[in-house]
C-alpha positions as a Markdown table, in Angstrom:
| # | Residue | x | y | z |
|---|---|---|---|---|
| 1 | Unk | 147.1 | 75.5 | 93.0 |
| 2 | Unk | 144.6 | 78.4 | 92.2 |
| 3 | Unk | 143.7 | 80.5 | 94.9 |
| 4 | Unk | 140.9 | 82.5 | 95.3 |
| 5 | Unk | 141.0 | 86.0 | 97.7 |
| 6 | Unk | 138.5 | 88.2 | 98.9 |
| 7 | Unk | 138.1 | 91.6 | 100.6 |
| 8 | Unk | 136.0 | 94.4 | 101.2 |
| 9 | Unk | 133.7 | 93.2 | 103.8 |
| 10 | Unk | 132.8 | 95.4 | 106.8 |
| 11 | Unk | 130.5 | 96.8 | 108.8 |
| 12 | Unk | 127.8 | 99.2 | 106.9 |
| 13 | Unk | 125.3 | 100.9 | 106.9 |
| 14 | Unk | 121.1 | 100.2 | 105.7 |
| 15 | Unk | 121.3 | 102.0 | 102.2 |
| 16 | Unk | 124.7 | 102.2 | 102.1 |
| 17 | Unk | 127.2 | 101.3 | 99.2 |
| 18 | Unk | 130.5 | 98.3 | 99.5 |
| 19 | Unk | 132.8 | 96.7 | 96.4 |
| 20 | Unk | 133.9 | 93.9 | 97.3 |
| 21 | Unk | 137.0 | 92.5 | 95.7 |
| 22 | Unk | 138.4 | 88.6 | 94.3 |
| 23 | Unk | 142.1 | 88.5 | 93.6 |
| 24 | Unk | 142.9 | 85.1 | 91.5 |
| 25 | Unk | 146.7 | 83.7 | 91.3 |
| 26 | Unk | 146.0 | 83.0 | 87.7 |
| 27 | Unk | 144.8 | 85.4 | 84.9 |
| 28 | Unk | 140.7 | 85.5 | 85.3 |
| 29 | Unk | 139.9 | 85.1 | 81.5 |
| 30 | Unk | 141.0 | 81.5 | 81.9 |
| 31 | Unk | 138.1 | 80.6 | 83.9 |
| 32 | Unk | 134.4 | 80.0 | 82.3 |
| 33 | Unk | 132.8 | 81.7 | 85.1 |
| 34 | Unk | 133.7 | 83.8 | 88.2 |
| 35 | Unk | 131.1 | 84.5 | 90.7 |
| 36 | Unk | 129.6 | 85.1 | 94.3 |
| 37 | Unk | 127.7 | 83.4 | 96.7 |
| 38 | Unk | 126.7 | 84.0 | 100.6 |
| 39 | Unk | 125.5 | 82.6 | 103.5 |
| 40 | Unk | 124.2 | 84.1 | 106.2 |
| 41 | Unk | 124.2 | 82.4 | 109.8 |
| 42 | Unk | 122.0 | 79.6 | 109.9 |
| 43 | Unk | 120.8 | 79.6 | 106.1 |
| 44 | Unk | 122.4 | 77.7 | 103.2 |
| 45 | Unk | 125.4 | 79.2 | 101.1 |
| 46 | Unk | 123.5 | 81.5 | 97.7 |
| 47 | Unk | 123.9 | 82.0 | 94.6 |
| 48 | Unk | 124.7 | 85.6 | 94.6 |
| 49 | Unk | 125.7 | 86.2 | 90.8 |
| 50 | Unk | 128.7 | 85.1 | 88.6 |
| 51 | Unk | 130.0 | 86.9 | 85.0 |
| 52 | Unk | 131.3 | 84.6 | 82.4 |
| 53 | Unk | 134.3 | 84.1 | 80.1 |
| 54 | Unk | 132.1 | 86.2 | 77.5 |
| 55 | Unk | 131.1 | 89.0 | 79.8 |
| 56 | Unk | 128.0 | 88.1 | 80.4 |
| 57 | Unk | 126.4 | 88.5 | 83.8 |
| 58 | Unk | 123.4 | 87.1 | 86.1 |
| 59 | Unk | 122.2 | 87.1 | 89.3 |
| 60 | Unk | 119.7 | 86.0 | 91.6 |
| 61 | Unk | 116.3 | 88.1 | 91.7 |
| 62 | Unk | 117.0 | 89.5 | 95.0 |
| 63 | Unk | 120.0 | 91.8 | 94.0 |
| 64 | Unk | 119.3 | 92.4 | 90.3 |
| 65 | Unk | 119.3 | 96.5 | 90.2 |
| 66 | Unk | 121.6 | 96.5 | 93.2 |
| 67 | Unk | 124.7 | 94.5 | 92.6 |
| 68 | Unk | 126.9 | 94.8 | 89.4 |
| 69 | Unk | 129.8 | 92.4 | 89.1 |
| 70 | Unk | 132.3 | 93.1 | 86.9 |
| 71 | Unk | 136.4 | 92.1 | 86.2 |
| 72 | Unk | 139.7 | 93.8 | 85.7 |
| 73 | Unk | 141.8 | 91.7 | 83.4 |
| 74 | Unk | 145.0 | 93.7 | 84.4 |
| 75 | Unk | 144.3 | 93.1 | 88.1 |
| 76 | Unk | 143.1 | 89.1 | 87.7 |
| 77 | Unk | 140.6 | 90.6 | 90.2 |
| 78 | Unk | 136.5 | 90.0 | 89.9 |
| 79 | Unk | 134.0 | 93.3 | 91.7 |
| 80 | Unk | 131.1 | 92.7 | 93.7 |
| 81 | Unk | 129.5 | 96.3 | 93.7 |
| 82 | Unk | 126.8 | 95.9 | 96.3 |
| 83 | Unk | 124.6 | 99.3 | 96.8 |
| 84 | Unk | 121.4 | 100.2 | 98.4 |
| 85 | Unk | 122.4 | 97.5 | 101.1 |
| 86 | Unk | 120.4 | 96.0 | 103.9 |
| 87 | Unk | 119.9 | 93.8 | 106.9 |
| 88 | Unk | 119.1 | 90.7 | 104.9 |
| 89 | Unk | 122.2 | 91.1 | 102.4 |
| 90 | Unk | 124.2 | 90.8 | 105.7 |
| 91 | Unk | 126.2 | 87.2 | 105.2 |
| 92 | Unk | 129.7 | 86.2 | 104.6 |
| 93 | Unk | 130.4 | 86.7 | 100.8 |
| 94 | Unk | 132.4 | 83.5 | 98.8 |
| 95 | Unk | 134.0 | 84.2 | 95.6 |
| 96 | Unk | 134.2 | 81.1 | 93.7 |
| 97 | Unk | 135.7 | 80.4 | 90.0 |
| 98 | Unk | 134.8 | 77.8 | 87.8 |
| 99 | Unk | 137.1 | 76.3 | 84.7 |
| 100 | Unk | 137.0 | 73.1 | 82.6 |
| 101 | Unk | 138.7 | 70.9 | 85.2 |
| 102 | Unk | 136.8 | 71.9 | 88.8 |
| 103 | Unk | 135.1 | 74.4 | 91.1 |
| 104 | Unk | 137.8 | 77.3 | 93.1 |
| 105 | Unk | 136.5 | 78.9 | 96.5 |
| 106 | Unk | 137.6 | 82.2 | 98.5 |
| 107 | Unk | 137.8 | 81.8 | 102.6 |
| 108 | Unk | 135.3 | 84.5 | 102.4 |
| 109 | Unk | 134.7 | 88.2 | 103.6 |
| 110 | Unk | 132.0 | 89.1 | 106.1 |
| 111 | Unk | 129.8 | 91.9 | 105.0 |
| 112 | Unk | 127.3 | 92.9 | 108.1 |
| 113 | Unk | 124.3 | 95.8 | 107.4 |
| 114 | Unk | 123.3 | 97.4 | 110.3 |
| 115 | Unk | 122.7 | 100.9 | 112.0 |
C-alpha cells in the first residue's frame, strides 16, 4: 500500500514564504506524476500543480511565478515552495501521486495566511 505524507502547513504570514513537503513509501520516480491540490472551506478540492516522471512541471494560473514544485529522489519526497503568500492561498494542501495502475492521496496539511 503506497502512502502519501504531507507537512509543512502552518500559520503565516500575507507575503510570507512556506515548503511544504510529500514523503512517499515507495521511490517517487515510479510514479508518472506527483502533484498538489487544495481546498479551501466551502470550495471544491484544486488543482494546485503536479511535476512528471520527466521533470516537467505545471500549474494552475493562479500560482505560476509563486509556487515551484520540485523532487528529491534520495528523500522519495516531492516540495511545494509556496512564496509571496496570501489570504486566498489559505486551504488545506493534498499531495496526490499518480502511476499506471490508480490515483494515491496525502491526509493533507493545513496551510492558513493571515496577519
Amino acid at each position: 500500500q503506497v502512502q502519501l505524507v504531507e507537512s509543512g502547513g502552518e500559520l503565516v504570514q500575507p507575503g510570507g514564504s512556506l515548503t511544504l513537503s510529500c514523503e512517499a513509501s515507495r521511490q517517487i520516480f515510479t510514479f508518472n506524476v506527483v502533484g498538489w491540490y487544495r481546498q479551501a472551506p466551502g470550495k471544491q478540492r484544486e488543482f494546485v500543480g503536479r511535476i512528471t516522471g520527466s521533470g516537467r512541471t505545471h500549474y494552475v494560473d493562479s500560482v505560476k511565478g509563486r509556487f515551484t514544485i520540485s523532487g528529491d529522489t534520495a528523500k522519495n519526497t516531492v516540495y511545494l515552495q509556496m512564496t509571496s503568500l496570501n489570504p486566498d492561498d489559505t486551504a488545506v494542501y493534498y499531495c496526490y501521486a499518480e502511476d499506471w495502475q490508480r490515483e494515491y492521496w496525502g491526509q493533507g496539511t493545513q496551510v492558513t495566511v493571515s496577519s
